[in-house]
C-alpha positions as CSV (number, residue, x, y, z in Angstrom):
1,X,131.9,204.3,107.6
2,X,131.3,205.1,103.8
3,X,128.2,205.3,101.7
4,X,127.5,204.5,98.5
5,X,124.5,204.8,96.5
6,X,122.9,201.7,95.7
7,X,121.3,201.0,91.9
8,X,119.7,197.9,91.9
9,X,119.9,194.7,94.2
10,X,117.7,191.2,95.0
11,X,114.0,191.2,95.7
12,X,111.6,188.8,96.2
13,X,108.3,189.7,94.4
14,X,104.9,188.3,94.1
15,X,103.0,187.3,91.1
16,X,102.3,190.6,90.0
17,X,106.2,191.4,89.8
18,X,106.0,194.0,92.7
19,X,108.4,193.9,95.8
20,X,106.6,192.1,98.7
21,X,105.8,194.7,101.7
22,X,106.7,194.2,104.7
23,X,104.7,196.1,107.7
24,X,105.9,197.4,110.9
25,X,104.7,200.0,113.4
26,X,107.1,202.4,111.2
27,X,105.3,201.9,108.1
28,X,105.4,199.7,105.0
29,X,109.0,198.7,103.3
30,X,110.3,196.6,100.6
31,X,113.5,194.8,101.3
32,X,116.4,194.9,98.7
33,X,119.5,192.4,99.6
34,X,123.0,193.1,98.4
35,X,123.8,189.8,98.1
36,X,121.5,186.8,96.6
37,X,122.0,184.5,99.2
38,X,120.7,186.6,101.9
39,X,117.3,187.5,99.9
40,X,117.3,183.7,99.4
41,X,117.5,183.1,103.0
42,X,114.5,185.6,103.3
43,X,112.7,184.0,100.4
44,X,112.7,181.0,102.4
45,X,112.2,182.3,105.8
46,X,109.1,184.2,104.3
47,X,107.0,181.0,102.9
48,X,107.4,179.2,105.8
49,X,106.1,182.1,108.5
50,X,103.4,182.7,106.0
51,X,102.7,179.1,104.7
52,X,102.8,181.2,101.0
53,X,103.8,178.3,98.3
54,X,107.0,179.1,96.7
55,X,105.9,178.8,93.0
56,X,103.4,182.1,93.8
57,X,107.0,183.7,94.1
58,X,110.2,184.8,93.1
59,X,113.9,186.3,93.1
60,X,114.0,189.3,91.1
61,X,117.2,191.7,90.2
62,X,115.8,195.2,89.7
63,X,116.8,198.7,89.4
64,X,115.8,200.7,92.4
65,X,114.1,203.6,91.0
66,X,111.6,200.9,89.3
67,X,110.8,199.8,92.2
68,X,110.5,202.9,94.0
69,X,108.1,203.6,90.8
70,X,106.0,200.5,91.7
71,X,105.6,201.2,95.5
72,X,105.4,205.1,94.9
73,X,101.4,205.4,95.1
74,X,101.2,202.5,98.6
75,X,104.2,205.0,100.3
76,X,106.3,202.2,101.0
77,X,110.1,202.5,101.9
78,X,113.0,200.9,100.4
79,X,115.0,199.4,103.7
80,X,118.5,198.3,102.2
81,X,119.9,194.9,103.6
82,X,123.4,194.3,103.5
83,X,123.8,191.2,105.9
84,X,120.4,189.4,106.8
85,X,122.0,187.3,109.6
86,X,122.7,190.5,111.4
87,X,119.2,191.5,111.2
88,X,117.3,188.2,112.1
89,X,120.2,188.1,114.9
């Protein structure tokens, strides 16, 4: 298995242009998707569990450490998605 650092990737954010947080008993993470289609999947998964409209909502490419900029004062983790079917699966 190799590892590679990752710069930037797909996120869905809200209105304010921040990463939307997911909870779990671990803590709070963002999600960032390798691939656009999986954090579309996501995107749509998301608004329907939530019943969130859509337009409140968006795709975004962004550089990781801006992000971990934006989430540094809530402590939330970046979690790294490389195949969302695995993870739903």
């Amino acid at each position: 298995m190799s590892y590679s650092p990752v710069t930037s990737g797909f996120f869905v954010v809200g209105v304010e242009g921040s990463p939307v947080i997911e909870k779990s008993r671990q803590g709070n993470y963002a999600l960032v998707f390798l691939k656009r289609t999986d954090a579309s999947r996501y995107f749509e998964q998301m608004c329907q569990l939530r019943r969130v409209p859509q337009q409140d909502y968006k795709i975004s490419t962004m550089p990781l450490h801006l992000v971990k900029r934006l989430l540094s004062h809530s402590r939330v983790q970046v979690c790294v998605i490389e195949n969302w079917d695995k993870v739903v699966a």
